[in-house]
C-alpha positions in Angstrom: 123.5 119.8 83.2 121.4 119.0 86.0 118.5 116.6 85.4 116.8 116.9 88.6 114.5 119.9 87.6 113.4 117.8 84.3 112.5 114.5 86.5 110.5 116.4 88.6 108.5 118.0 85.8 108.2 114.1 83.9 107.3 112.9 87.5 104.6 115.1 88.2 103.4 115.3 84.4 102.7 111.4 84.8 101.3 111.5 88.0 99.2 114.5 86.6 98.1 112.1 83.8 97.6 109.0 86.3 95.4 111.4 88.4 93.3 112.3 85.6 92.8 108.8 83.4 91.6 107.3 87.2 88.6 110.5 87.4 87.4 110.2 83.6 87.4 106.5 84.0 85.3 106.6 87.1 83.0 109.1 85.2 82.4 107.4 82.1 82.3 103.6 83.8 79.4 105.3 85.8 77.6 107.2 83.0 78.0 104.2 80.5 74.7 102.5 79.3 76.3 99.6 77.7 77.2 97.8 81.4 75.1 96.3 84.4 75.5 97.7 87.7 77.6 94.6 88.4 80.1 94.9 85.8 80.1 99.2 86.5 81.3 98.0 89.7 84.4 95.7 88.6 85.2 98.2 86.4 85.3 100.7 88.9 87.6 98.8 91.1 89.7 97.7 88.2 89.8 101.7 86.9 90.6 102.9 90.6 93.6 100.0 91.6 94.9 100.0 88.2 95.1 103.6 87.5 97.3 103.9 84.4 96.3 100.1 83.0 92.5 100.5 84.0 91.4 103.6 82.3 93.2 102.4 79.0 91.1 98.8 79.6 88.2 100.4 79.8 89.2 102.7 76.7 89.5 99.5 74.8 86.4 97.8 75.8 83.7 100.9 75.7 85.4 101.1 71.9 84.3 97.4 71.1 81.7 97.5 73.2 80.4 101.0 71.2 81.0 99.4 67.4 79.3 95.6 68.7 75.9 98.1 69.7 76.2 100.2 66.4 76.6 96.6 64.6 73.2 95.0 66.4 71.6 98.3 65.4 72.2 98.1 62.0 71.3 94.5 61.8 67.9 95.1 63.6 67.1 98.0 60.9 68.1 95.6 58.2 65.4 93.3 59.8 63.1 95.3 60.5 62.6 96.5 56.9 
């Protein structure tokens, strides 16, 4: 059997995938409201020279950084009553 034909689809599927995790991380890191303009910035570069470790950093932090707001939230309604 000849292989060739399946590396090339793996090949361009990842590449594909590398493509697209770089342009939804430079999308989000730009519309995200929990960041300064500074750290947008280092996450931008980190997103765009790192494209297959930086999206899936940024993934990880927006999540923490998500449930740490939600958290302050709730304890600032718990004050405030």
């Amino acid at each position: 059997m000849d292989w060739k034909p399946v590396v090339d689809v793996v090949v361009t599927a990842v590449f594909l995938l590398g493509i697209g995790l770089a342009l939804w991380g430079l999308l989000t890191v730009h519309r995200s409201p929990y960041f300064s303009e500074v750290q947008k910035l280092k996450w931008l570069l980190l997103v765009l020279f790192l494209p297959y470790l930086g999206p899936l950093l940024w993934i990880l932090r927006v999540r923490t950084e998500r449930a740490e707001a939600a958290h302050r939230e709730l304890e600032a309604a718990k004050r405030a009553k």
